[in-house]
C-alpha positions as CSV (number, residue, x, y, z in Angstrom):
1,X,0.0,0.0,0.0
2,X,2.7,2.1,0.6
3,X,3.9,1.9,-3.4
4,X,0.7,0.9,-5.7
5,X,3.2,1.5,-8.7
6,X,5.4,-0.5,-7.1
7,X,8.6,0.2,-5.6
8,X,12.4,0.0,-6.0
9,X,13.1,-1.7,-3.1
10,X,11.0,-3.3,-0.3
11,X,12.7,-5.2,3.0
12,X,10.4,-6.7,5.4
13,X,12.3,-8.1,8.9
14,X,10.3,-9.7,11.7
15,X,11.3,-11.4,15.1
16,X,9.8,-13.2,17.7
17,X,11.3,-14.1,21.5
18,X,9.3,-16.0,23.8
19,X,11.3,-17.0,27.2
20,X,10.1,-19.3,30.5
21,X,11.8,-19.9,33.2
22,X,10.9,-21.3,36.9
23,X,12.8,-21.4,40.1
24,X,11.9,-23.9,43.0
25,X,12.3,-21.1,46.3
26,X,12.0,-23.4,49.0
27,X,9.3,-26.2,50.0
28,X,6.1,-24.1,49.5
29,X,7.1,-21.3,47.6
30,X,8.2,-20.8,43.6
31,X,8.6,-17.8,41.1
32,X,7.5,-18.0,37.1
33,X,8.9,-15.6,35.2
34,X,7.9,-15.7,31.1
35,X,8.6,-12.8,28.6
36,X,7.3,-12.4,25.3
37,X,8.6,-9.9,22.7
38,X,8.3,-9.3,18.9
39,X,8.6,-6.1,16.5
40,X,7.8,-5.9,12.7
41,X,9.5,-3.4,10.0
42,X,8.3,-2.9,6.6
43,X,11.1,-0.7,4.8
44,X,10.8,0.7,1.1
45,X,12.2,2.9,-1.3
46,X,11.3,4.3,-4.7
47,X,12.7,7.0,-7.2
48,X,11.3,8.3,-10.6
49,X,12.4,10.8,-12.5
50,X,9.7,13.8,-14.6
51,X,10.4,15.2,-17.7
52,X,9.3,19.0,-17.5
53,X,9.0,21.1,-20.7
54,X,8.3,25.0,-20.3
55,X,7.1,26.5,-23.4
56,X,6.6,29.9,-21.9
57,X,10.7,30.2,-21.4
58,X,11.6,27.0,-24.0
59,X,13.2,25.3,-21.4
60,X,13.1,21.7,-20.2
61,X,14.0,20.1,-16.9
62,X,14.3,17.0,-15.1
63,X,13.2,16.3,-11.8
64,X,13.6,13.6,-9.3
65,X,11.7,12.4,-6.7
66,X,12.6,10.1,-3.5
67,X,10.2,8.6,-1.4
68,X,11.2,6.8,1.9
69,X,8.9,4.9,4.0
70,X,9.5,2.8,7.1
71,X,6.7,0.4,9.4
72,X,7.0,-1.0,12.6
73,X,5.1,-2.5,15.3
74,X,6.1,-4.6,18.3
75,X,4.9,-5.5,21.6
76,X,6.8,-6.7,24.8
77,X,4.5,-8.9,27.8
78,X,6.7,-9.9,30.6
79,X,5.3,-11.3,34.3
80,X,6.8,-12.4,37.5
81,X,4.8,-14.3,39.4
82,X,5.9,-16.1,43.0
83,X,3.5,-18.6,43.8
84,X,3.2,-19.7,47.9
85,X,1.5,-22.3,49.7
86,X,0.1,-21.5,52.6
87,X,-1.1,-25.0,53.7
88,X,-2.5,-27.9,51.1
89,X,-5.6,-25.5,50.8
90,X,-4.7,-22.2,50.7
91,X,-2.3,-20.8,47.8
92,X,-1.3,-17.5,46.6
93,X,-0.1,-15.8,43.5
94,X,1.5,-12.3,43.7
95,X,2.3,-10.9,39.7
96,X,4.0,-8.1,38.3
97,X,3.3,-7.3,34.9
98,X,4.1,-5.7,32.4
99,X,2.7,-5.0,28.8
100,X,3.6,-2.3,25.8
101,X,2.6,-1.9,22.6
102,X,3.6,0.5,20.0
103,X,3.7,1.2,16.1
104,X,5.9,4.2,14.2
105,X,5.6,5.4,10.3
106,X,7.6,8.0,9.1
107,X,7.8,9.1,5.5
108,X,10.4,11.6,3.8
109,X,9.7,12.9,0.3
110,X,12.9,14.8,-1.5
111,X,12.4,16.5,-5.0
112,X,15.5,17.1,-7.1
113,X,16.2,19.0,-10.0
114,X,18.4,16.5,-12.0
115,X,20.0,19.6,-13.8
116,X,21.5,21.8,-11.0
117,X,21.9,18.9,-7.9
118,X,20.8,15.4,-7.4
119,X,22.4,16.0,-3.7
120,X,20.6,18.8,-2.4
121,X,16.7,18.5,-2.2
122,X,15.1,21.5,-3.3
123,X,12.0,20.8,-1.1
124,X,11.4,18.0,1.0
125,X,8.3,16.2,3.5
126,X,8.8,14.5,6.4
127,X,5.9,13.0,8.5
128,X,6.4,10.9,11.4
129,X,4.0,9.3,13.5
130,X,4.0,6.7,16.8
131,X,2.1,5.5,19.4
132,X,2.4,3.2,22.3
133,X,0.1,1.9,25.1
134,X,2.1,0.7,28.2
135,X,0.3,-1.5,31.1
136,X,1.7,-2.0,34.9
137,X,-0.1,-4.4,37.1
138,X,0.7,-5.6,40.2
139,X,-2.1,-8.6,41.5
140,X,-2.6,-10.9,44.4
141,X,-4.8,-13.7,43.9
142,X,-6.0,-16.4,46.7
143,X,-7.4,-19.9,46.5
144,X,-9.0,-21.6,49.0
145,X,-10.2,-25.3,48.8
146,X,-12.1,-25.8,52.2
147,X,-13.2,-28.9,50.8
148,X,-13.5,-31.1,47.9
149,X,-16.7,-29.8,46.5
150,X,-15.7,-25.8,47.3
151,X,-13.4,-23.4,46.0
152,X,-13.1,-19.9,47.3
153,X,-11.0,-17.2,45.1
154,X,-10.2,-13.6,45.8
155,X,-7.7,-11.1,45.3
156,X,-7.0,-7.8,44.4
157,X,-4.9,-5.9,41.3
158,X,-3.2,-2.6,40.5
159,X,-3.0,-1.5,36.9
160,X,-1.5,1.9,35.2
161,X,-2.2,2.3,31.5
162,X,-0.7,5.0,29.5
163,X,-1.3,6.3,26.2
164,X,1.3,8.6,24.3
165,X,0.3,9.4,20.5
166,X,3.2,11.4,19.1
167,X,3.0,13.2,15.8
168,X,5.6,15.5,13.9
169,X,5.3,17.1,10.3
170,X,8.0,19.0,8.9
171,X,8.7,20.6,5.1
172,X,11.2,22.5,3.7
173,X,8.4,25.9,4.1
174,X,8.4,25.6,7.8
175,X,9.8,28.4,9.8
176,X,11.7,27.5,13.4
177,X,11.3,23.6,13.1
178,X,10.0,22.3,16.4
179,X,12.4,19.8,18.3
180,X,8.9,17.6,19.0
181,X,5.2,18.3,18.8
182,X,3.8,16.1,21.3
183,X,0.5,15.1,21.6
184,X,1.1,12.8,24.6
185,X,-1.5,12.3,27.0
């Protein structure tokens, strides 16, 4: 979607990590900890040249235009949880997790004229956007068998979520660039 023309070059790299591990503490306790994380990039590239003819001045130029595009997206879960046993029926499980998500485009167009430079843009756009959602919790949880037919559960949890959009536009018109232009909530 990025080309529909097609493109000059396209590189797609993806990865995937998934870790376990357990840890025996002592007789009635034992801590889980797992992590997951992945993050996809789509990259591409394309040139083409225009032909320009001016009939008003009889002159003709060519022009060259770059376009640059970059995808990615990845996530990261990780949790630590310590497991106790009170007696044979009551257990615990205390957790700390954590979660994120996030996804970033940016796209840079350059326009040449072939004729005077093909190294120095005459005008240029650059858009950049990126998000990520982030999740903390912290959670108890308590089982109770009083007997075979019942099972009591409870517990309690903690969670912070945080949402920071990002967004930042630049061309070659605008006047005192901005370092960022944060839309973070």
């Amino acid at each position: 979607s990025f080309y529909p023309n097609g493109a000059d070059f396209i590189q797609t790299k993806y990865f995937d990590i998934n870790l376990k591990m357990n840890k025996t503490l002592g007789e009635r306790d034992r801590l889980y900890w797992s992590v997951y994380m992945g993050g996809d990039k789509i990259l591409g590239y394309n040139e083409l040249e225009y032909y320009y003819y001016d009939e008003e001045f009889d002159m003709e130029y060519l022009e060259l235009e770059t376009e640059d595009n970059e995808l990615r997206w990845g996530n990261t879960i990780s949790s630590l949880r310590w497991n106790h046993q009170f007696n044979p029926k009551l257990f615990a499980n205390t957790s700390l997790i954590y979660s994120r998500y996030f996804n970033d485009y940016d796209q840079l167009f350059q326009y040449y004229d072939v004729e005077i430079s093909e190294e120095d843009p005459y005008d240029f756009y650059y858009y950049f956007v990126t998000s990520s959602n982030k999740e903390y919790t912290l959670k108890t949880d308590f089982d109770l068998y009083p007997n075979s037919t019942h099972q009591i559960r409870t517990g309690a949890s903690l969670r912070l979520h945080t949402f920071s959009p990002f967004m930042t536009i630049y061309d070659e018109n605008t006047i005192g660039l901005p370092t960022t232009d944060s839309l973070s909530l």
